[in-house]
N, C-alpha and C positions, 0 to 999 in steps of 0.2 A: 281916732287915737290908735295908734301901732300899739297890737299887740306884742310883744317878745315868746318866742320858743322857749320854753324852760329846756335848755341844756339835757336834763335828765329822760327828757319825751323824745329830743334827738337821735339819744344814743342807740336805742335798740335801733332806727332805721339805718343809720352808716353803718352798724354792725349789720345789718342785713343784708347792703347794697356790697359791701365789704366782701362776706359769705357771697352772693352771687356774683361777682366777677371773679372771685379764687377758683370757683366752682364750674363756670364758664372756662376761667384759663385751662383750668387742670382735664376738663371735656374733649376742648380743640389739642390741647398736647397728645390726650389718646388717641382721638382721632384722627391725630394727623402720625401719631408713630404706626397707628395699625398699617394708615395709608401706604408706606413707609415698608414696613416690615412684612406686609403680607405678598407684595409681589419680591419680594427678597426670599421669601420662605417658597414661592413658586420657581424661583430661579434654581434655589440648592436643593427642595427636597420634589418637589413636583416635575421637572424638567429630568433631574436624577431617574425619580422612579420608571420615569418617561424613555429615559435612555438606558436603564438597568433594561425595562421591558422590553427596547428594542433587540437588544442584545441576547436577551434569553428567546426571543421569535426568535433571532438569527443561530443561536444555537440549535433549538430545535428545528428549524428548518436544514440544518445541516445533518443533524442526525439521522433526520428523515428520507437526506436524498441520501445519506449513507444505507441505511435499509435497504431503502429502496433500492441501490445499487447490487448489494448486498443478494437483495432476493432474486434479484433478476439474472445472476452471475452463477447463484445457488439452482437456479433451475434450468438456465445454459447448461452448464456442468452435469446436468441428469444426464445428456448424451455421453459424455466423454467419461463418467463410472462404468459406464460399460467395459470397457476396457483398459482404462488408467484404477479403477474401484473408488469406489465411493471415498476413499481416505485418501485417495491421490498418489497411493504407495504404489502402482501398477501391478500388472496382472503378466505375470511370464507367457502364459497360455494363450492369453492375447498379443505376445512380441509388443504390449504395450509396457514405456517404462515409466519411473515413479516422475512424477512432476512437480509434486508436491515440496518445497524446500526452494524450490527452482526460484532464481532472482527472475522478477514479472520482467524485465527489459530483455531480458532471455526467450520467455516465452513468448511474447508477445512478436518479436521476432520470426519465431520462427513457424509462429503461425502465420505469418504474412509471408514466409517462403513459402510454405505448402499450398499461401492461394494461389501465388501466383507463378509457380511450377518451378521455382529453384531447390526444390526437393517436393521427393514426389512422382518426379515423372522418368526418371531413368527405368528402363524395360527392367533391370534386375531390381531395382527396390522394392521390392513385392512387400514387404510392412510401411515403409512411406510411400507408395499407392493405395494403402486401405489408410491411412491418415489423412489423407490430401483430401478427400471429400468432407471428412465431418470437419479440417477449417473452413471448406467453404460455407459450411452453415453458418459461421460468422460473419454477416453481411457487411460488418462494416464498424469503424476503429471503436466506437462506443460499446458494441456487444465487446469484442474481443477484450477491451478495459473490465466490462462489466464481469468473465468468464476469469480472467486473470486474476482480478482483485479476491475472488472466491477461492482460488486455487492457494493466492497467499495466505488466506485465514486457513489452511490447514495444517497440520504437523510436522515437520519435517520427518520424514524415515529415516527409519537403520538398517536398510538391506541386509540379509545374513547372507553368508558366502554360497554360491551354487556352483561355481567351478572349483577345481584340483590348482591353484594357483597358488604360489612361491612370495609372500608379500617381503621378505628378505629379499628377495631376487628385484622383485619390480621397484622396492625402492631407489637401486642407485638406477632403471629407467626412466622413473620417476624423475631427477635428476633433472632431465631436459623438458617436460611438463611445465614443471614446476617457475618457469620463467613467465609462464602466460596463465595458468591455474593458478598460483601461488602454492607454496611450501604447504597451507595445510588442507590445500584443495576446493579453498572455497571461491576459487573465482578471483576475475581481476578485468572488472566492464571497460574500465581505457583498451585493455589488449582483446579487448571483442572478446573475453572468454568466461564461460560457464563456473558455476560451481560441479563439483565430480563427484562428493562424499555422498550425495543423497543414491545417486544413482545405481542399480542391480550390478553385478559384476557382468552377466551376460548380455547385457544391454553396451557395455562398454567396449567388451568384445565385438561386437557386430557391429559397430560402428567404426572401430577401429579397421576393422575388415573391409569396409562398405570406403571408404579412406582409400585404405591403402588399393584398393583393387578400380578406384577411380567410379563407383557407384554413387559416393556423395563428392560434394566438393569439385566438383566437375561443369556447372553452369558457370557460364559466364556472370553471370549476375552473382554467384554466392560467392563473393568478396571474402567473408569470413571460412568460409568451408574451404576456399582455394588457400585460404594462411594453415589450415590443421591437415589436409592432403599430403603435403611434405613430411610432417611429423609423425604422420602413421606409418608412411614408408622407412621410418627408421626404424620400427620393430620388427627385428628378425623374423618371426613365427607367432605363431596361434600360441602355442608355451608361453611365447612371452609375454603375449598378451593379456594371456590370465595372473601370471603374476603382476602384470601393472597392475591388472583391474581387482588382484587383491590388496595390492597396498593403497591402492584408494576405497576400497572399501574397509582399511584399517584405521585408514582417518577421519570416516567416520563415524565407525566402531568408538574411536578415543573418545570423540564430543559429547 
């Protein structure tokens, strides 16, 4: 004889079998969002860190060859205080003049004239023959970057006047300068040419001198020196000179 299930002895077990498949369902739904969300969360925050981290190595790896650059240029440079000084303002006493301020494409320049004997070797240069050696202690384009980039990190100067010059006078000299320097002396690299403000008055002199008397500007190879030899020939006189080389040292007086 078949027994019957009382109804009431049933319930608690579909309620139980009920509770473990919700229980089941609601397991695998997490399991399977973790599955889901956890290489999602390695994509945006773990690959991120990944890449912030790469980035901050690559920073500090740049800072580092910066230093490094930095200190290697700083103690190139212990030679050339000798006679340029330690602040790169130059030294009269030494016929060295300021460098400091100087655009690096400038210096860089013309440290590779003095290797390679486009200045330097005329018999009257007697202060660019005592230059010409300590470029060659720059072996090669990396030092000279490395000497250059150190000379940039220093101040620009303010020469104070040492000659008897007329900057009312040299201004309208000035004049015809000022096409290749520019109007406030700081240079103009497309026309190959320097900045002037930083520079000593008597340093500007003697080179004007050194111009016009065919001591600079006179190798064939100094391309840029053969374009400034004509324009020193326009300055009448030593007088005049000094007034040019006061009114560029009035412009940078102004700054």
């Amino acid at each position: 004889m078949n027994q019957q299930k009382d109804p009431q002895n049933r319930a608690p077990d579909e309620s139980l079998c009920s509770l473990l498949v919700s229980f089941n369902f609601l397991f695998f739904t997490c399991l399977l969002a973790g599955m889901l969300i956890l290489p999602l969360k390695s994509l945006f925050t773990g690959s991120g860190e990944a890449g912030h981290g790469d980035a901050e190595a690559e920073m500090h790896a740049a800072a580092g060859e910066t230093e490094e650059i930095a200190s290697a240029g700083k103690a190139a440079y212990m030679i050339c205080s000798s006679c340029h000084g330690p602040d790169g303002a130059g030294i009269q006493a030494m016929n060295a003049p300021a460098i400091a301020g100087q655009e690096d494409w400038y210096l860089k320049r013309q440290i590779h004239k003095f290797k390679d004997g486009q200045r330097g070797t005329h018999a009257e240069d007697i202060y660019g023959m005592q230059m010409r050696p300590m470029a060659m202690i720059l072996t090669d384009d990396a030092k000279i970057d490395e000497v250059v980039e150190y000379i940039a990190s220093l101040p620009a100067p303010h020469p104070e006047p040492t000659l008897d010059g007329d900057a009312a006078k040299g201004k309208a000299a000035y004049m015809l300068c000022q096409a290749c320097h520019a109007p406030d002396g700081k240079g103009n690299k497309l026309m190959n040419a320097p900045g002037l403000t930083g520079l000593p008055d008597w340093y500007i002199v003697t080179q004007l001198k050194n111009y016009k008397a065919g001591i600079r500007g006179a190798h064939p190879k100094d391309i840029e020196g053969m374009q400034m030899a004509p324009m020193a020939k326009t300055i009448a006189d030593e007088q005049a000179m000094k007034d040019l080389a006061a009114y560029i040292n009035s412009l940078g007086a102004a700054k």
